[in-house]
N, C-alpha and C positions, 0 to 999 in steps of 0.2 A: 784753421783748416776748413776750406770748403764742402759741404756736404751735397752734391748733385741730387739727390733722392729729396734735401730738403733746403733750396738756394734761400738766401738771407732775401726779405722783402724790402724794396726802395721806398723811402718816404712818401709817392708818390703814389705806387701802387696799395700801399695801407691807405693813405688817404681815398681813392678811387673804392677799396673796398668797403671804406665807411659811408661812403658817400650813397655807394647801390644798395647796402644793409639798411640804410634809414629811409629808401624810398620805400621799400616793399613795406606790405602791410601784414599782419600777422591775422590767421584766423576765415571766417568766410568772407567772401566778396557783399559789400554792398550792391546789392540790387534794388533796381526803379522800385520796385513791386515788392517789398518784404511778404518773406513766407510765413503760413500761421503754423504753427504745431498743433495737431489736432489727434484726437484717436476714433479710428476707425475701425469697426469689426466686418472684415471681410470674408467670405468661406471660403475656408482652409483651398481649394482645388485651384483656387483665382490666386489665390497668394504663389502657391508652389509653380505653377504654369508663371508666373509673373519674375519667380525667382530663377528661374529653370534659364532665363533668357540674360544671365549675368548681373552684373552689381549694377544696382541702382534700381532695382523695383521698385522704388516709395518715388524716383523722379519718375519713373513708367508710367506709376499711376497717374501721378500729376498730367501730364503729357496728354495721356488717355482723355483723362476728363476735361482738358482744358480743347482738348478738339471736339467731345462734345459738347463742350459748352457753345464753343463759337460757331459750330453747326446746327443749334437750335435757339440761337438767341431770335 
């Protein structure tokens, strides 16, 4: 008996799905430029203003400083 909600998969499409399961890569993206881990102590008012503006404050900072970095090389 046929189940609509759950159709039997063709030899063809199982293959196709193994095939795009084994490109993808698990985990984060290699980048040109590997990032460091480092600890910073920031005061508290730069942090919350930085958090206040949604997820990814720690890339915000990066961002931050890498414009001023290439603005006063």
């Amino acid at each position: 008996m046929e189940d609509n909600d759950n159709p039997t998969w063709t030899r063809e499409q199982i293959a196709r799905g193994r095939a795009l399961a084994s490109e993808k890569r698990r985990g984060r993206p290699v980048l040109d430029f590997p990032k460091q881990t480092v600890t910073i102590r920031l005061d508290h008012d730069i942090v919350d203003w930085l958090r206040q503006q949604g997820p990814g404050y720690q890339t915000r900072v990066n961002e931050i400083l890498h414009a001023y970095m290439v603005e006063h090389r």
